[in-house]
N, C-alpha and C positions, 0 to 999 in steps of 0.2 A: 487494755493497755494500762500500764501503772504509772500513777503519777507520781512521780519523784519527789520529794521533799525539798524546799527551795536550801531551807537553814546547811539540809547535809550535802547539796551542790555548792554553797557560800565556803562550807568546812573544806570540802576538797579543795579551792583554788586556794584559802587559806593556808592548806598542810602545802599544795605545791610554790606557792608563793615563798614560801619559808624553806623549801629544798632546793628553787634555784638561788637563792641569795646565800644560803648556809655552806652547799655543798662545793664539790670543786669541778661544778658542771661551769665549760668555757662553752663560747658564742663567736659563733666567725659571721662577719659581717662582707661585704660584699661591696658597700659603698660608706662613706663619711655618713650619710643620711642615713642610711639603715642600721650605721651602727649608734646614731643619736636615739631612735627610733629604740632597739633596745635595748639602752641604756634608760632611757625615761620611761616607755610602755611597762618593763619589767623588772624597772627599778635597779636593774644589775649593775654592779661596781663597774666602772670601764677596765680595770686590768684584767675583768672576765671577758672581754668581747677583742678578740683579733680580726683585725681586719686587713683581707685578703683581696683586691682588686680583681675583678674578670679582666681577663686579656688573653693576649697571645704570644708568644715567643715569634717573631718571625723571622729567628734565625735557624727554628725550627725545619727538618729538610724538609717535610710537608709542605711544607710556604715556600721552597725553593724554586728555579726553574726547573729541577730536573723533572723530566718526565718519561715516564714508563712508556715508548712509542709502542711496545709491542700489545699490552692491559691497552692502549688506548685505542688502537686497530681493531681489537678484537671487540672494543666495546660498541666503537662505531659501526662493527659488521652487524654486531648482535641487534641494532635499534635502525640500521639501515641510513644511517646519518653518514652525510654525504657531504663533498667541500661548502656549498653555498647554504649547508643547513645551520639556522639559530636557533641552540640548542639553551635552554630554560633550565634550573636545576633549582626544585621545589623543597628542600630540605627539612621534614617537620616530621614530627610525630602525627598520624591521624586522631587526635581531638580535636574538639570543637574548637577551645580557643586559637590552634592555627588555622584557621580560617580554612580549609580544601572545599569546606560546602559552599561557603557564600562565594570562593573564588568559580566555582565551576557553576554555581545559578545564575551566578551573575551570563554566563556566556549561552545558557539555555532559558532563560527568561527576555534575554533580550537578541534571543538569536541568531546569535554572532558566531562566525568562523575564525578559524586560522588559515595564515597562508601555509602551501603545504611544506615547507621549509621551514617552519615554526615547529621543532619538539620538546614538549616538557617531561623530563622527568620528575617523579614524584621516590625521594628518596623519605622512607621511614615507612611506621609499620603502626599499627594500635585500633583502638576498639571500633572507630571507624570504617575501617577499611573496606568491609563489604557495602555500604554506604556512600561512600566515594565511587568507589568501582561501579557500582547501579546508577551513579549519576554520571560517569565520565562514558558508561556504555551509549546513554540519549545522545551525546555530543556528536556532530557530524563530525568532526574532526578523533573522535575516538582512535582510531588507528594511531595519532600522532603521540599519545598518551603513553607513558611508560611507566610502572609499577616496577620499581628496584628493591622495596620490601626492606629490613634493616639492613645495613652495610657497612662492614669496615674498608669499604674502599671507597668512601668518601672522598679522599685527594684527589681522586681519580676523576671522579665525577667533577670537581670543584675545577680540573684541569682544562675537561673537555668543555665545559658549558662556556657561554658568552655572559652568561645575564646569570643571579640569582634572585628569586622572589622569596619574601616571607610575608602576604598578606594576612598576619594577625589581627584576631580580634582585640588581645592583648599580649603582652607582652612581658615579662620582670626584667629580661633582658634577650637581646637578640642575638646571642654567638654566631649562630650562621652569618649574621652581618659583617662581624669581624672575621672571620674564615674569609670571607667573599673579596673582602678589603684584602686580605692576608695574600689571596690567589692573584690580588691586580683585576679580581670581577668586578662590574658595573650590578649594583645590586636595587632592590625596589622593595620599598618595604610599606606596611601600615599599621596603625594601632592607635 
């Protein structure tokens, strides 16, 4: 392996340091704090850093009442969810930092069931997933388990569910949080 030279790594952050301050590269910033953050870490003028809030429109019709009764029939035939089932809507990408491993060891290390009126869907898709899937197969309750895989019928999902979880490990921000609030769902989160 080659070792790299310290002085010609110093040079590069030197030359880029001088191309985000010279050029007419802008910075969206996300919160007051990140856009202090920077401003100060990388020195940049604050006319280069717009800042753009995460949120939601909730007059969005996504966020409305309306609902697609017939997408919701078919969804509930499809998973077998029935009037007295509490249905769970897992929303995440499978990495690591959303937590799917430590949520589902937690219930195979300490044993634990669900009632069988308890289903979670696990909506998202990523380098996990054969990982997930090997560990929600041990679960007794594996049958209750639903793998939605990517989806743009998330509303959908966010309509049918009671509850939303995002047990992160961390977090930068939580949008499903705000979706869940947006649907009128009761949500549970960690980080």
């Amino acid at each position: 392996m080659h070792k790299i030279n310290r002085s010609f790594i110093s040079g590069i952050y030197v030359f880029l340091d001088k191309i985000l301050k010279t050029s007419k590269t802008r910075f969206v910033a996300v919160s007051s704090d990140e856009k202090t953050k920077i401003a100060s870490v990388l020195e940049v003028d604050n006319s280069k850093i717009y800042l753009v809030h995460n949120g939601i429109d909730f007059k969005s019709p996504n966020y409305t009442d309306r609902i697609n009764r017939e997408e919701l029939y078919q969804l509930e035939k499809r998973f077998s969810i029935v009037k007295d089932d509490f249905v769970i809507l897992y929303p995440a990408l499978f990495l690591e930092a959303k937590g799917h491993l430590n949520f589902f060891r937690t219930f195979l290390e300490n044993k634990l069931s669900l009632k069988s009126q308890i289903k979670i869907l696990l909506a998202g898709d990523g380098p996990l997933r054969a990982e997930i899937r090997a560990m929600v197969e041990q679960l007794p309750f594996k049958d209750q388990v639903f793998f939605l895989g990517f989806t743009e019928q998330i509303d959908t999902y966010f309509q049918m569910a009671h509850a939303i979880i995002l047990p992160s490990q961390n977090e930068a921000f939580g949008y499903v949080l705000l979706e869940a609030m947006a649907h009128k769902k009761m949500n549970f989160a960690t980080n």
